[in-house]
Structure formats: structure tokens, C-alpha cells
C-alpha positions in Angstrom: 9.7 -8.5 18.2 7.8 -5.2 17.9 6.0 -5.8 20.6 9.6 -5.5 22.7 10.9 -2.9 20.5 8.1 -0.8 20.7 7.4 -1.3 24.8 11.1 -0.3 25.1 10.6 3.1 22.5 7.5 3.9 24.5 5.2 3.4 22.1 1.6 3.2 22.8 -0.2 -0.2 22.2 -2.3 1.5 19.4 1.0 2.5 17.4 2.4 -0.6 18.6 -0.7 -2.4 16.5 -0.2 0.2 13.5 3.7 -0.9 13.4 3.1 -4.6 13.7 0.3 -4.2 10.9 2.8 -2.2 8.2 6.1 -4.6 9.1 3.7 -7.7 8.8 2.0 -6.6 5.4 4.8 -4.4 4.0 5.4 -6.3 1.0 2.0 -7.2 0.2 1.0 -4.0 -2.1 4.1 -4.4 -4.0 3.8 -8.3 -4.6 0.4 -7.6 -5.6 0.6 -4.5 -7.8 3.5 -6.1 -9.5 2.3 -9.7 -10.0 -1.1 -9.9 -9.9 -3.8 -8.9 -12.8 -5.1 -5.8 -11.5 -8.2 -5.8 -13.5 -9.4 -9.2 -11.8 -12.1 -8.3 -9.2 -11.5 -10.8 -6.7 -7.6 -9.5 -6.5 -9.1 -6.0 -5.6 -10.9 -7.9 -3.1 -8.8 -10.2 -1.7 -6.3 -7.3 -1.0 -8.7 -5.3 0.4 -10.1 -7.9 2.9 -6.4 -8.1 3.9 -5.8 -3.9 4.8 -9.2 -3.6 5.9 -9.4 0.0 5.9 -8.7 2.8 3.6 -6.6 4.4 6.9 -4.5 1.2 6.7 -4.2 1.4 2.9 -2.9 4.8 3.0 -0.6 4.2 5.6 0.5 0.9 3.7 0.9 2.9 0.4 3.1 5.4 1.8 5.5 2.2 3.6 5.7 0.8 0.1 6.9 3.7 -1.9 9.3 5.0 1.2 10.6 1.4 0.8 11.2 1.2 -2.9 12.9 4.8 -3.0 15.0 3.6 -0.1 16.2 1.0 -2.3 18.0 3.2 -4.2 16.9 6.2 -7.2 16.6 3.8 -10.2 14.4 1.0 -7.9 11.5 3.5 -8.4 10.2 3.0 -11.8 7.1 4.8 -13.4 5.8 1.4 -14.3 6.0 0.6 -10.6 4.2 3.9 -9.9 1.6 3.4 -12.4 0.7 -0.5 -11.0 0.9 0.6 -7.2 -1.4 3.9 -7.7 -3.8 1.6 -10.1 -4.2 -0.8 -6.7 -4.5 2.0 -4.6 -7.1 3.9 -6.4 -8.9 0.6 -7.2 -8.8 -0.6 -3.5 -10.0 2.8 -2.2 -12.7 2.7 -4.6 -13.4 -0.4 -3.3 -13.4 0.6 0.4 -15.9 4.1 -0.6 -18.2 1.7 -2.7 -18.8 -0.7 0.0 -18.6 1.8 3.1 -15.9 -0.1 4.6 -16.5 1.5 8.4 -12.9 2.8 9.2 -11.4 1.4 12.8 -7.8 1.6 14.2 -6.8 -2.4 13.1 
């Protein structure tokens, strides 16, 4: 369906990729934030081998928190803030330790 919506916006197939990334991971740093023991190594990882890049986590982290204030005022919770900045630090970390070479998807 992006692929339609975005030929018909005029979207270039690179932003085409970038919105067809973020609508097919979009609740995937929230599930894990929220569910998942953030102090195990091998979630870190396991999320990271899904983004990819720290472009992609960035651009994922900034979906997920436009998402949950969209929700409503009260869906954005400081606990929420603290787990999904904990994940994000903790996958960028990941991505600057390991020299994760950055490309478009």
C-alpha cells in the first residue's frame, strides 16, 4: 500500500523505502521498551539487528513518541519516556561500539 500511496504523492523511491521501513516497524520500539528486560544483551541486539542503523533508530524514535503523544496528553508517561530513551541510548551505543556503517535501508 505505500508503495501506491507514495507513487501517487510523488515520493521518491528512497522516501518511499524510509516510509515503508517506519509503518512496518512502528510499534516495534514501543513493544520492546515496554516489555522486554532492557538490561538483557541480546534484546539490545536483537532490536538493533532489526533498525540496522542509528539513522533508522532516530527516525524510528521520533515515529514512536509522535505516536504516543498523538494518542492523547495522558498516553505519554514519564515511565514510558524513561524505558524508550533507555532503548534508544542503549541501541545507539550499540550501533557507535560496533561501527555499524550507516546506509539509506
Amino acid at each position: 500500500m505505500i508503495q501506491r500511496i507514495g507513487a501517487r504523492m510523488g515520493l521518491s523511491s528512497e522516501d518511499i523505502e524510509w516510509a515503508g521501513f517506519l509503518v512496518r516497524q512502528h510499534l516495534l520500539m514501543v513493544k520492546t521498551a515496554l516489555r522486554r528486560d532492557l538490561n538483557d544483551e541480546q534484546v539490545i541486539l536483537r532490536f538493533a539487528n532489526e533498525i540496522k542503523t542509528l539513522h533508522q533508530l532516530k527516525m524510528l524514535y521520533l515515529l514512536t513518541f509522535a505516536d504516543i503523544k498523538a494518542v492523547g496528553g495522558d498516553a505519554w508517561t514519564s515511565w514510558k519516556n524513561i524505558l524508550l530513551m533507555e532503548l534508544f541510548l542503549k541501541t545507539s551505543h550499540f550501533f557507535e561500539k560496533n561501527a555499524v556503517p550507516e546506509s539509506p535501508l
